[in-house]
N, C-alpha and C positions, 0 to 999 in steps of 0.2 A: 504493500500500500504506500509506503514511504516515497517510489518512481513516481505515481499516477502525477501528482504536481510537474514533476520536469516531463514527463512526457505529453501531458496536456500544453506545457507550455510548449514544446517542441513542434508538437503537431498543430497548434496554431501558428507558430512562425512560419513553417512550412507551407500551411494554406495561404496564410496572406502574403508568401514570397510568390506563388503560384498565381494568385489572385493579380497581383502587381505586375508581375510580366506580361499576364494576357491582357490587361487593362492599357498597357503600353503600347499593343499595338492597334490601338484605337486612335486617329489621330488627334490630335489633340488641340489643334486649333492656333490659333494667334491672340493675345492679351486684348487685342479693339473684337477679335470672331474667336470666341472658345469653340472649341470643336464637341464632338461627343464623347471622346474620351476623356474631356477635362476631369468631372466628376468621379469617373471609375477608379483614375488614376490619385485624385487626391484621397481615398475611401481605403486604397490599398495601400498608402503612405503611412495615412493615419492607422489601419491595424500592422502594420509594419513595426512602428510605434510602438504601439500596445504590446505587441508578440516579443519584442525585445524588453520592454520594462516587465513582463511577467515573468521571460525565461532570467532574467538579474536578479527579481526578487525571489523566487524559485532557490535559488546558487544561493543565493547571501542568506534566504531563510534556512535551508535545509531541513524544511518541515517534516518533522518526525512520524505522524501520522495524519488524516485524513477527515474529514466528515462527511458522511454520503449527506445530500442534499434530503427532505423526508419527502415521501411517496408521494406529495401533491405535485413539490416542486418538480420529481421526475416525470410524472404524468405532465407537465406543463410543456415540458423540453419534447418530450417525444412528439403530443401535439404537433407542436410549433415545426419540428426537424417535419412529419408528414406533410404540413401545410405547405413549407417551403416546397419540399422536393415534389408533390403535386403540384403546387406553381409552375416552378423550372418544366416538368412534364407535359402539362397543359398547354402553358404560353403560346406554343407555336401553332397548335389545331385552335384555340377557343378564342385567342386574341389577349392584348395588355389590357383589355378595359374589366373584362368578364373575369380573369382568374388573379390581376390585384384588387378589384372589390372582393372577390372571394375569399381572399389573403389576410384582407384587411378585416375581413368581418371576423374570422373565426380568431385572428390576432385579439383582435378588439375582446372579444366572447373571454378567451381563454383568461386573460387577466381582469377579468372581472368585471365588464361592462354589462350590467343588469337588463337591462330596456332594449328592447328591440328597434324600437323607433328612434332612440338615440344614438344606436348601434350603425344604424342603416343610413342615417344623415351622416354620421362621422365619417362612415365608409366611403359614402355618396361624395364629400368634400375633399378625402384625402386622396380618391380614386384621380378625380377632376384633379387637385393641384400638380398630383404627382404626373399626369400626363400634360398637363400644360407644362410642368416645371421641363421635361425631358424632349415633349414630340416638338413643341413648339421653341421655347427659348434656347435649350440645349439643340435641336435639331435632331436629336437618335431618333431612327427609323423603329418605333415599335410596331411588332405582329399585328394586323388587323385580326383575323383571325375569321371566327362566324363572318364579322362586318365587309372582310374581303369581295372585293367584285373581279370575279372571275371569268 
């Protein structure tokens, strides 16, 4: 049990060194025209970041033992790891609009958002800013998907 810390820290560094490379080759625009990869690329910096301040604190704690998370918090991550990876799965047949409102909802649900109606606006709002933020300002091409005219 005494590894799981450096290993988890290991295999985060790892992800977001992966993460950062593919991000990279997104172009990335000009400081007056950010391109599409602007975003990705600072996302993969900053757990870049992260992945090296956990594997030093990891080394300089040499944490002796562990505490498992308790059974909600693991049902919450499993959740959450499904929702994602049915996103990433989706994305490409359903479209960005239909499987990040979907994303968002069951996010929203999982940590504790009560009201459906309140659920379904937040969803409704973040769906919208998050494709305005990306299709429009940034320019990345997201999946149509259903919406496709083929």
């Amino acid at each position: 049990m005494r590894q799981l810390p450096l290993a988890t820290a290991l295999a985060f560094l790892a992800g977001s060194i992966l993460f950062l490379v593919q991000a990279a080759r997104i172009p990335l625009g000009s400081t007056e025209q950010p391109g599409p990869g602007l975003f990705p690329v600072l996302v993969g910096a900053f757990l870049l970041a992260v992945g090296v301040a956990f594997l030093l604190q990891c080394l300089r704690e040499g944490r002796a033992a562990v505490a498992l998370p308790a059974a909600g918090a693991r049902r919450r991550v499993g959740v959450v790891g499904v929702a994602l990876s049915a996103f990433c799965l989706l994305l490409p047949w359903v479209g960005y609009t239909v499987t990040a409102l979907g994303l968002v909802i069951v996010l929203l649900r999982v940590f504790g958002m009560a009201r459906w109606t309140l659920t379904a606006a937040v969803a409704i709002v973040a769906t919208a800013a998050s494709y305005y933020l990306f299709a429009v300002i940034l320019g990345v091409p997201l999946p149509a998907g259903l919406w496709s005219h083929r």
